[in-house]
C-alpha positions as CSV (number, residue, x, y, z in Angstrom):
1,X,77.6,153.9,88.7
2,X,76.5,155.6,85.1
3,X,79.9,157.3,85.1
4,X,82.3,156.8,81.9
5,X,85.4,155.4,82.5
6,X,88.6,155.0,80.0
7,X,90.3,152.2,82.1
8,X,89.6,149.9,85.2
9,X,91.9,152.3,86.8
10,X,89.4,154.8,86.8
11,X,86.9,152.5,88.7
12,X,86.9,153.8,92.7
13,X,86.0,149.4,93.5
14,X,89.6,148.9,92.1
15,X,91.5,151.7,93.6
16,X,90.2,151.0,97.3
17,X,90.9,147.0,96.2
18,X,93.9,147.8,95.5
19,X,95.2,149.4,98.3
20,X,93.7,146.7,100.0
21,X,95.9,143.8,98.7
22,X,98.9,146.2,99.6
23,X,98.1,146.4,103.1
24,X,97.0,142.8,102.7
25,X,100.4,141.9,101.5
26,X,102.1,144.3,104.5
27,X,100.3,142.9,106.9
28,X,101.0,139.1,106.5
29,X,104.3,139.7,106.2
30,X,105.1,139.6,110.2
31,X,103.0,136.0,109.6
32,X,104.8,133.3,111.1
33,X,107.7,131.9,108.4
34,X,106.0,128.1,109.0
35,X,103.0,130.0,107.4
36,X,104.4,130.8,104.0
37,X,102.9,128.2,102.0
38,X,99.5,128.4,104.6
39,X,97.9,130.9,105.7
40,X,100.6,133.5,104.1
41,X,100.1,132.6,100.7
42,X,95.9,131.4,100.7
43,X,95.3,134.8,102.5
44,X,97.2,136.9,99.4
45,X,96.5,134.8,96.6
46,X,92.5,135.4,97.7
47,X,92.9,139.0,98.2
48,X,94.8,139.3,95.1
49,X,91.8,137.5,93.2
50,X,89.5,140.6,93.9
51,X,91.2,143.3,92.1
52,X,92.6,140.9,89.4
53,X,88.7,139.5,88.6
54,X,87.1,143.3,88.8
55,X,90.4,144.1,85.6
56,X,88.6,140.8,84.2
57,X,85.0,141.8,84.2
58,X,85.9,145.3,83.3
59,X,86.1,144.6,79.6
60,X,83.8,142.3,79.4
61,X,81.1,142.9,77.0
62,X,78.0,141.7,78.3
63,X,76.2,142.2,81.6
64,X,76.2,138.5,82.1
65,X,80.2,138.4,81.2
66,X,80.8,141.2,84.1
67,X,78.2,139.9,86.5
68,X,80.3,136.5,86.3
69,X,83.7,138.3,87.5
70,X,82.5,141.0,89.5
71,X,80.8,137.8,91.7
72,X,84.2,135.6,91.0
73,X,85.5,139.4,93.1
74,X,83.0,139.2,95.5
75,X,83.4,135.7,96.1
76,X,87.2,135.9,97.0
77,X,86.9,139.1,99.5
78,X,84.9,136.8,101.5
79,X,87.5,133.9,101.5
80,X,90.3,136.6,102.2
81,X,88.2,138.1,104.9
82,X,87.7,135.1,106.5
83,X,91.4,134.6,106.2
84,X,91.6,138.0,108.0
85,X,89.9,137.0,110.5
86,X,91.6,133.2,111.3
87,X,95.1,135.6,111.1
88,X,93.6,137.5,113.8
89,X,92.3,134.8,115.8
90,X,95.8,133.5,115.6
91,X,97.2,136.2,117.4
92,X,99.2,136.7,114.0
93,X,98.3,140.0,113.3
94,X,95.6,142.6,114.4
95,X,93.6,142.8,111.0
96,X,90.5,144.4,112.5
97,X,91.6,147.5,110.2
98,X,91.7,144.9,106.9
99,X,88.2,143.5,107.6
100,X,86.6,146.8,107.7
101,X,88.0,148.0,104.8
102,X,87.2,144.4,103.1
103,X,83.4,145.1,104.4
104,X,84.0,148.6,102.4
105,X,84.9,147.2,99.3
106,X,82.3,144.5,99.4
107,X,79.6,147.5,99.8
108,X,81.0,149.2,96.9
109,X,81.4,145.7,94.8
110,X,77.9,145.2,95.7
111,X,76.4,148.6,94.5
112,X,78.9,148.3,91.5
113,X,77.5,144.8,90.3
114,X,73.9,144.9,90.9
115,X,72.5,147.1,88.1
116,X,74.1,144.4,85.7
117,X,72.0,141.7,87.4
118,X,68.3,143.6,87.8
């Protein structure tokens, strides 16, 4: 995770996040309309948080600074996943596809964030 980067675009966490809210945001769209301001919008908003707090940590000076919002990240892939799953529980979507990739990103968020915490 020595590698140089220029910009958090660069970062492979935040590209595969990324993507992730996209299909996030495709996905919940066939959500039930009484779910807009529910499930719809918890489920996004959490998802959204992950990419949004890894751009936040990214120029963050010190370890302790980028440990703080690489964790905030970490913290809100678990809320959206277990969003992921309530949807699927629901019978409002299959996100089976969505979790795995959430369990994905959380392996790569994991092995991203813990040199700045040993």
């Amino acid at each position: 995770m020595n590698v140089k980067t220029s910009s958090f675009r660069d970062l492979m966490v935040w590209q595969k996040a990324h993507a992730w809210v996209l299909a996030v945001y495709a996905s919940s769209r066939s959500f039930p309309k009484d779910e807009l301001f529910g499930l719809t919008s918890q489920l996004r908003r959490a998802a959204a948080s992950v990419p949004a707090n890894l751009v936040e940590g990214y120029r963050r000076r010190t370890n302790a600074d980028k440990a703080r919002f690489y964790n905030i990240a970490q913290a809100s892939l678990d809320e959206a996943t277990y969003f992921l799953i309530l949807a699927n529980d629901l019978i409002y979507a299959d996100t089976t596809v969505l979790q795995s990739q959430a369990d994905e990103i959380a392996k790569m968020l994991y092995a991203y964030s813990k040199p700045l915490t040993s």
